[in-house]
VMD Tcl script that builds the backbone (N, CA, C; Angstrom):
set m [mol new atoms 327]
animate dup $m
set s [atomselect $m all]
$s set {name element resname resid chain x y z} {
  {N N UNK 1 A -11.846 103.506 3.380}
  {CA C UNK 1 A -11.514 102.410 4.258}
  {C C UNK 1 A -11.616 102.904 5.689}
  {N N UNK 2 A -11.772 102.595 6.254}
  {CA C UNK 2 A -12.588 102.543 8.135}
  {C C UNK 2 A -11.365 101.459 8.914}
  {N N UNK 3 A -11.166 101.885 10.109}
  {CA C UNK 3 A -10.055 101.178 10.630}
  {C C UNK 3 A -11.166 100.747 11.511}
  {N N UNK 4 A -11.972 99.404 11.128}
  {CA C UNK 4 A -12.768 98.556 12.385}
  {C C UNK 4 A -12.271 97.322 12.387}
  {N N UNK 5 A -12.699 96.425 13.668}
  {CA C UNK 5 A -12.600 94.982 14.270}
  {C C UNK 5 A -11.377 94.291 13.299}
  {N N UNK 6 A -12.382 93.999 12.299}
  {CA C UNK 6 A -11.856 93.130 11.130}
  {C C UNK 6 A -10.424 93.594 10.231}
  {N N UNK 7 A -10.232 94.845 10.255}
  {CA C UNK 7 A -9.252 95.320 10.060}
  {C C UNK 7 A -7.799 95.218 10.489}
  {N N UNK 8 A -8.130 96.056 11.904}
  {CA C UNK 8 A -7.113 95.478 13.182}
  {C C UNK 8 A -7.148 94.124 13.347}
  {N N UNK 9 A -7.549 93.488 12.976}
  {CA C UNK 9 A -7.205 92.102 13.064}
  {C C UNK 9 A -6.511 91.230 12.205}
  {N N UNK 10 A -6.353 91.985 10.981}
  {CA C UNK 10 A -5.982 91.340 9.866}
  {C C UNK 10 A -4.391 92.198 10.496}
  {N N UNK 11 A -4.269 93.030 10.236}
  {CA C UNK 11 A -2.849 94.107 10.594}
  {C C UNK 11 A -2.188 93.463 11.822}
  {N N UNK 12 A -3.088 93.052 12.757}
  {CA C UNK 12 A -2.590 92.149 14.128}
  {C C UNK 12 A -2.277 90.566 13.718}
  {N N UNK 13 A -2.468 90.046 12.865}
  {CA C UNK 13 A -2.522 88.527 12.360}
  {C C UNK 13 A -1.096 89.008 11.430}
  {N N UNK 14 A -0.923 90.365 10.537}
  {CA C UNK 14 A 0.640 90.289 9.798}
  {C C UNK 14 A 1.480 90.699 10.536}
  {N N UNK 15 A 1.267 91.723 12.004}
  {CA C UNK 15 A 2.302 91.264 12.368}
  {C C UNK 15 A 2.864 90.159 13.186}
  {N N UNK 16 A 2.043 89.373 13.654}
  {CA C UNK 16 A 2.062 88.069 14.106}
  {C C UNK 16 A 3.172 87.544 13.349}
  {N N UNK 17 A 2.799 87.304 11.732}
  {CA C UNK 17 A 3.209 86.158 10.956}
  {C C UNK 17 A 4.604 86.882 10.863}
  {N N UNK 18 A 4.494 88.396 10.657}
  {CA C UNK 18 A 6.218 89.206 10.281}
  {C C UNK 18 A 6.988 88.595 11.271}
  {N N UNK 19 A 6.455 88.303 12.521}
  {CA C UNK 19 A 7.535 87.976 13.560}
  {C C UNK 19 A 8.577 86.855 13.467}
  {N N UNK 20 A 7.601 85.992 13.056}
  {CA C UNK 20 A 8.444 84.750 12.677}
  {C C UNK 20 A 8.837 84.763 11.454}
  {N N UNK 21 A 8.748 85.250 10.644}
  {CA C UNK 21 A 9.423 85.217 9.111}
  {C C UNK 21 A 10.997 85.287 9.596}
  {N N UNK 22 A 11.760 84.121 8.637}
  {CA C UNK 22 A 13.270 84.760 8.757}
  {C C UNK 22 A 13.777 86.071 8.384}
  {N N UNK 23 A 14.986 86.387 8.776}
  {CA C UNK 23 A 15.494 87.646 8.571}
  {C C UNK 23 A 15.815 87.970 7.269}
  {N N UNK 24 A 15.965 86.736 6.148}
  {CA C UNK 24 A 16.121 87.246 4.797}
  {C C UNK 24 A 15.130 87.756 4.312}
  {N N UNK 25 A 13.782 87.069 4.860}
  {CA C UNK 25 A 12.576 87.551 3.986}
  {C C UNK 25 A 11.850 88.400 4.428}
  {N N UNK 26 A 12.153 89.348 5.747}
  {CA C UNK 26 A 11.583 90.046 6.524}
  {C C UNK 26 A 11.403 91.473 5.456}
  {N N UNK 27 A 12.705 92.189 5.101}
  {CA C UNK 27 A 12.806 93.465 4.034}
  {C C UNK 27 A 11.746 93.235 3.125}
  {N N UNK 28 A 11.659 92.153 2.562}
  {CA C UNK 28 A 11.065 91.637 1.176}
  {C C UNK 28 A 9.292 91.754 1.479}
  {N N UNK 29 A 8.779 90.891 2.925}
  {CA C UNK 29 A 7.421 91.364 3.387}
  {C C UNK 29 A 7.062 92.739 3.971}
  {N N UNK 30 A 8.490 93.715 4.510}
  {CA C UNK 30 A 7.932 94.737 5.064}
  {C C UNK 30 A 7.490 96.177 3.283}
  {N N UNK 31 A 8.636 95.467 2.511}
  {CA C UNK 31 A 8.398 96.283 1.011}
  {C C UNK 31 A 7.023 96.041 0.751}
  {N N UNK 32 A 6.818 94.549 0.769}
  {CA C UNK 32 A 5.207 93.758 0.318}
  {C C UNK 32 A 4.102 94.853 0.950}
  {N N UNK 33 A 4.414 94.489 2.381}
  {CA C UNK 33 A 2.935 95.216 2.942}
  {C C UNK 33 A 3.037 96.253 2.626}
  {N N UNK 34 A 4.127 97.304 2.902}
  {CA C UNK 34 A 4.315 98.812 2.711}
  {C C UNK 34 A 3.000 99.076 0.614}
  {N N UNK 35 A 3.979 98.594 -0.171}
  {CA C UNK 35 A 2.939 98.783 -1.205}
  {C C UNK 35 A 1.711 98.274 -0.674}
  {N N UNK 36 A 0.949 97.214 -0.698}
  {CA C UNK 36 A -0.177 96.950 -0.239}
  {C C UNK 36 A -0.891 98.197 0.471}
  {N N UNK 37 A -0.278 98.998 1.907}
  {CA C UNK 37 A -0.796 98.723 2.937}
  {C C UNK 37 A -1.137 100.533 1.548}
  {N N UNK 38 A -0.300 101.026 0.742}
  {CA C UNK 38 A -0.718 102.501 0.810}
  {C C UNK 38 A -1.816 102.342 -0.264}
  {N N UNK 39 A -2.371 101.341 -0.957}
  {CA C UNK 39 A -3.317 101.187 -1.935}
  {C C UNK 39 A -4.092 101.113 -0.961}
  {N N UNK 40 A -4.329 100.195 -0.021}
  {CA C UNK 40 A -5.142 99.670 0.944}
  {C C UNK 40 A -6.074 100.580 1.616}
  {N N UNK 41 A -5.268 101.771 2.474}
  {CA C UNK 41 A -5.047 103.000 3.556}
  {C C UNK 41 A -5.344 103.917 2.210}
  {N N UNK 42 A -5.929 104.061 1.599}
  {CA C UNK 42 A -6.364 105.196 0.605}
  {C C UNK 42 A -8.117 105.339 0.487}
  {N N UNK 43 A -8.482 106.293 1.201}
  {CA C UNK 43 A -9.699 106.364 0.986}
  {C C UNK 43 A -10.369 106.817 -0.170}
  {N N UNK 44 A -11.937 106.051 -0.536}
  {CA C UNK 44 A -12.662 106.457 -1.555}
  {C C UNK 44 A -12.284 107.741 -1.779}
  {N N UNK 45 A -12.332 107.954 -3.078}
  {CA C UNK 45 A -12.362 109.797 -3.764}
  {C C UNK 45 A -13.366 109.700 -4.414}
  {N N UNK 46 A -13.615 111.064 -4.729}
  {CA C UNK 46 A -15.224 111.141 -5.385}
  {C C UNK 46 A -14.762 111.380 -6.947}
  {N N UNK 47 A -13.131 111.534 -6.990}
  {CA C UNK 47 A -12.698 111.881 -8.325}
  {C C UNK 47 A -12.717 110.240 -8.852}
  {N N UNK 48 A -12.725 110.012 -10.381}
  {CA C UNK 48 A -13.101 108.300 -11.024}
  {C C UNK 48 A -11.385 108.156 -10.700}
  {N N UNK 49 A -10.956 107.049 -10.472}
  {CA C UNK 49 A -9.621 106.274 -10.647}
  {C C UNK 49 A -8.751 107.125 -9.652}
  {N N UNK 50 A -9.101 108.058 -8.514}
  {CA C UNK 50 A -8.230 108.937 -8.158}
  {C C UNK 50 A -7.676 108.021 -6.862}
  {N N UNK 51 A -8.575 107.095 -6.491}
  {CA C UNK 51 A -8.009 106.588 -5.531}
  {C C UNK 51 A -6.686 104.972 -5.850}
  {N N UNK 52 A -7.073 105.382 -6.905}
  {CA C UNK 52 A -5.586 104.337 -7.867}
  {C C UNK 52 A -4.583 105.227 -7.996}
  {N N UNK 53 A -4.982 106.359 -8.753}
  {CA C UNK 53 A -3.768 107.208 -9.506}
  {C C UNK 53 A -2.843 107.604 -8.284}
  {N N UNK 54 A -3.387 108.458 -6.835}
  {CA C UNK 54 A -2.528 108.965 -6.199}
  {C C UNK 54 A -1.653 108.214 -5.516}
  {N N UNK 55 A -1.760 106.979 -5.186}
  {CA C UNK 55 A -1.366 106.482 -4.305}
  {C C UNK 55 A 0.364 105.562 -5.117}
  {N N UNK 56 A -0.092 105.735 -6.567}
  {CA C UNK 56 A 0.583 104.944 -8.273}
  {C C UNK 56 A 1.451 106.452 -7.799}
  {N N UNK 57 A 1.090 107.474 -7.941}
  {CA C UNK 57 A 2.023 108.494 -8.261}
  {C C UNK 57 A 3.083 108.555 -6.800}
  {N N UNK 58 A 2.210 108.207 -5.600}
  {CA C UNK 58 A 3.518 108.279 -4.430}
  {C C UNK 58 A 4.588 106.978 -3.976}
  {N N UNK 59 A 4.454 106.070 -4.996}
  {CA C UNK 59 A 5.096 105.093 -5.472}
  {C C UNK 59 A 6.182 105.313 -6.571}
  {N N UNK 60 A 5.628 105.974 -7.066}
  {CA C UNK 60 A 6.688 106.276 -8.295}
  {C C UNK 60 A 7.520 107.237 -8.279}
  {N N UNK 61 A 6.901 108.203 -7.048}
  {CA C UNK 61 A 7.748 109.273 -6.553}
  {C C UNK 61 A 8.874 108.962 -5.666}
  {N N UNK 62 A 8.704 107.526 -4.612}
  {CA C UNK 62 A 9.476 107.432 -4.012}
  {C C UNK 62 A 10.429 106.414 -4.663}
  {N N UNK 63 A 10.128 106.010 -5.807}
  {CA C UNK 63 A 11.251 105.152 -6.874}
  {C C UNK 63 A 12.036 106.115 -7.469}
  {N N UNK 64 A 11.537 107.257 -8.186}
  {CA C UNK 64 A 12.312 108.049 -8.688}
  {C C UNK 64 A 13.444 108.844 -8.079}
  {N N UNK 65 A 12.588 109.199 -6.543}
  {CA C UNK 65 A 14.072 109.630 -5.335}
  {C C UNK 65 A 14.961 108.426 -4.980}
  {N N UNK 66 A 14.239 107.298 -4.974}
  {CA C UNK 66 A 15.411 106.353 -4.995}
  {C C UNK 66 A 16.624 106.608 -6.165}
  {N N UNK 67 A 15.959 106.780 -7.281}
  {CA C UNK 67 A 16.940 106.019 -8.584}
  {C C UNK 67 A 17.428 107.585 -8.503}
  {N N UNK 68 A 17.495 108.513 -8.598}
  {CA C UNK 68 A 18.368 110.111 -8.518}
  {C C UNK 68 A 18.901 110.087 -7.494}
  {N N UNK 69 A 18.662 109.551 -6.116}
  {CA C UNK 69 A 19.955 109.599 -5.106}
  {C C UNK 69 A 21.094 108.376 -5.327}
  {N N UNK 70 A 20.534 107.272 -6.146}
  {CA C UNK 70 A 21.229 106.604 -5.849}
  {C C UNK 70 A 23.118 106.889 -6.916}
  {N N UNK 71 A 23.785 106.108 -6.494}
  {CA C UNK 71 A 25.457 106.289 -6.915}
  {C C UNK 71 A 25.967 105.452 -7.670}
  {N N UNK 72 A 25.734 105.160 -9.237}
  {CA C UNK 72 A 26.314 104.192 -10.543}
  {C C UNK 72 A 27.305 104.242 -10.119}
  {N N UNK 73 A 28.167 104.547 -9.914}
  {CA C UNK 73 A 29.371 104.125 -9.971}
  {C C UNK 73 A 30.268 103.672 -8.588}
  {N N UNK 74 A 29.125 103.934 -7.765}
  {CA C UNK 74 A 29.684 102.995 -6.393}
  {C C UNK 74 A 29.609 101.465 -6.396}
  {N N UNK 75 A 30.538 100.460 -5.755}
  {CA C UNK 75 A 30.965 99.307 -6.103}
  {C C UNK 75 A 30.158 98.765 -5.162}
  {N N UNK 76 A 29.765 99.370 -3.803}
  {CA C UNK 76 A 28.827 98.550 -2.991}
  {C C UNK 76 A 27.507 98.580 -3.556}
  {N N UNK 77 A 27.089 99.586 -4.267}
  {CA C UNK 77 A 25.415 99.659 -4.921}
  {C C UNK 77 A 25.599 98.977 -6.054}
  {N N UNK 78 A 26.631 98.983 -7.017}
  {CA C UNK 78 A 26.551 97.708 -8.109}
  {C C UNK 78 A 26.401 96.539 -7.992}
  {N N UNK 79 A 27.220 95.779 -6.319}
  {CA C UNK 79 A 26.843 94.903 -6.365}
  {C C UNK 79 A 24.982 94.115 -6.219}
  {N N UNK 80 A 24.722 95.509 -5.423}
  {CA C UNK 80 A 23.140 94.892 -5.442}
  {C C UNK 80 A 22.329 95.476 -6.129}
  {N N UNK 81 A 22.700 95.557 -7.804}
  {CA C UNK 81 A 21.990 95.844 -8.715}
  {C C UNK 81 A 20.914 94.853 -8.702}
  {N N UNK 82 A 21.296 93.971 -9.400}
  {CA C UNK 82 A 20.143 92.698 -9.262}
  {C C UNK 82 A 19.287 92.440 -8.100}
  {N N UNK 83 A 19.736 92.699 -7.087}
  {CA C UNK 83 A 18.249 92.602 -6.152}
  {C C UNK 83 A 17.578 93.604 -6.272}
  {N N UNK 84 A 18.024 95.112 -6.844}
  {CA C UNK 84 A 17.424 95.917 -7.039}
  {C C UNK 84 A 16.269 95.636 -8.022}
  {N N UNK 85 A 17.103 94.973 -8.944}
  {CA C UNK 85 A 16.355 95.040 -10.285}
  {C C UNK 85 A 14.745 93.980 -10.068}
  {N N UNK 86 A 14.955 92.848 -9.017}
  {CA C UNK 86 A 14.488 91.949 -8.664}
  {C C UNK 86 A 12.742 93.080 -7.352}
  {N N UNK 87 A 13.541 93.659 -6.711}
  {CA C UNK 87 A 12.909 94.803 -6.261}
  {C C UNK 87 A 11.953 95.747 -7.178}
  {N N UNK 88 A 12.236 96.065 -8.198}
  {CA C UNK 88 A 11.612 97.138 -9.176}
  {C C UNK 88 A 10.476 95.981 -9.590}
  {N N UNK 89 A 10.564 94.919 -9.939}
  {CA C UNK 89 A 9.964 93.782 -11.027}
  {C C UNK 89 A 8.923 93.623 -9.902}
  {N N UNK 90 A 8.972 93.515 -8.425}
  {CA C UNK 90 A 7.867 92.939 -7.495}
  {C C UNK 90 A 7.092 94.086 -7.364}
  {N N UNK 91 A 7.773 95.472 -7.252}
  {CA C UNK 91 A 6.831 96.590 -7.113}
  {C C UNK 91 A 6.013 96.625 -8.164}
  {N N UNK 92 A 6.324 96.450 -9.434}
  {CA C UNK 92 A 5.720 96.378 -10.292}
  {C C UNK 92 A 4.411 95.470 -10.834}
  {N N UNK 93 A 5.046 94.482 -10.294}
  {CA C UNK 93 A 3.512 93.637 -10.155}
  {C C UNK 93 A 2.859 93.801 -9.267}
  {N N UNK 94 A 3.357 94.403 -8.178}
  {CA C UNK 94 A 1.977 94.642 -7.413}
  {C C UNK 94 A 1.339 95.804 -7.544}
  {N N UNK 95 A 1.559 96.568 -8.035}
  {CA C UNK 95 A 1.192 97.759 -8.370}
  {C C UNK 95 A -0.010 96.919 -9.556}
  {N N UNK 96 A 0.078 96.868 -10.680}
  {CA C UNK 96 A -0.535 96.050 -11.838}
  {C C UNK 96 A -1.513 95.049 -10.870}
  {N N UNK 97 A -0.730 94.111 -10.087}
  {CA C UNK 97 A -2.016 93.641 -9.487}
  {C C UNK 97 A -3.191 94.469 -8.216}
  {N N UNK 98 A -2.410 95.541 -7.451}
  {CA C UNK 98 A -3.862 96.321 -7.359}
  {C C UNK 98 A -4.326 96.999 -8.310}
  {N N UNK 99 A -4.154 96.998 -9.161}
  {CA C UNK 99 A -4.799 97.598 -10.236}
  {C C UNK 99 A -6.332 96.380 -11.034}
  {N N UNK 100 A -5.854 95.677 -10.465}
  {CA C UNK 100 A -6.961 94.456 -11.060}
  {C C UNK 100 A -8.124 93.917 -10.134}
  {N N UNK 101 A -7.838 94.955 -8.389}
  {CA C UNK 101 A -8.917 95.133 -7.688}
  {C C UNK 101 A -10.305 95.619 -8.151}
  {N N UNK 102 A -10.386 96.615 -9.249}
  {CA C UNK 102 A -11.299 97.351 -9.719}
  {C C UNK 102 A -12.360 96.377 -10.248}
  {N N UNK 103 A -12.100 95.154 -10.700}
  {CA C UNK 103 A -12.645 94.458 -11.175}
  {C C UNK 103 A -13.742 93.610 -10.338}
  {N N UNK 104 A -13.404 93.719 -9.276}
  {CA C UNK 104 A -13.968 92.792 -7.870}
  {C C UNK 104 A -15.415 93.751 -7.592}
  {N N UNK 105 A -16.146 92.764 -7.371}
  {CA C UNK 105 A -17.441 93.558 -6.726}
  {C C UNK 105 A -17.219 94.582 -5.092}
  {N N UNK 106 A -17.354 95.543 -5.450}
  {CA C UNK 106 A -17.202 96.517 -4.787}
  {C C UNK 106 A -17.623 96.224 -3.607}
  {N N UNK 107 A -18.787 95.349 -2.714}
  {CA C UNK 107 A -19.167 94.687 -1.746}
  {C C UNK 107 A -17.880 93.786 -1.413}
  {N N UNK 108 A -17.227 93.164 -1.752}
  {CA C UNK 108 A -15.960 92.252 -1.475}
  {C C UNK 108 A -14.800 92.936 -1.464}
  {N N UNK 109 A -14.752 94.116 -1.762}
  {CA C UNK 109 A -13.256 94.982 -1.504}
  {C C UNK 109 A -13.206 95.365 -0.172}
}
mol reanalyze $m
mol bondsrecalc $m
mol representation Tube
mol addrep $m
């Protein structure tokens, strides 16, 4: 991926739109792009699937330091189990759905 015209422009058009998003849904689009942006920001490898796998593994790395730092038995993190859980379920599909980029003619990616 090449940072030209069309690029910066798309990155300049989200943060446009981030600006005005309300404040509930702001966390929720900056999580969005953040996955997006590191599938995105991953350049061709000459290894097959490597430019899927690494980017899957520094995702899962930074879930797993999530879930080992985090504190079961603290009463403020129980309560936001469920958005957590709601959190894990979106990473997850988007992960699965860049994964269904591969399919796209390589001219349109």
């Amino acid at each position: 991926m090449t940072f030209d015209l069309f690029t910066i422009g798309i990155l300049l058009a989200a943060a446009i739109i981030y600006q005005f998003l309300p404040a509930t849904w702001r966390g929720w689009a900056l999580m969005t792009g953040s996955i997006v942006a590191v599938y995105w920001l991953q350049p061709a490898l000459p290894l097959r699937n490597a430019d899927f796998i690494l980017p899957t593994l520094t995702v899962v790395l930074a879930l797993g330091g999530w879930y080992l730092t985090r504190k079961p038995d603290d009463d403020a993190q129980q309560a936001t189990l469920p958005q957590d859980r709601i959190a894990f379920a979106v990473i997850t599909v988007l992960v699965i759905g860049m994964a269904f980029f591969r399919f796209i003619d390589p001219d349109f990616r």
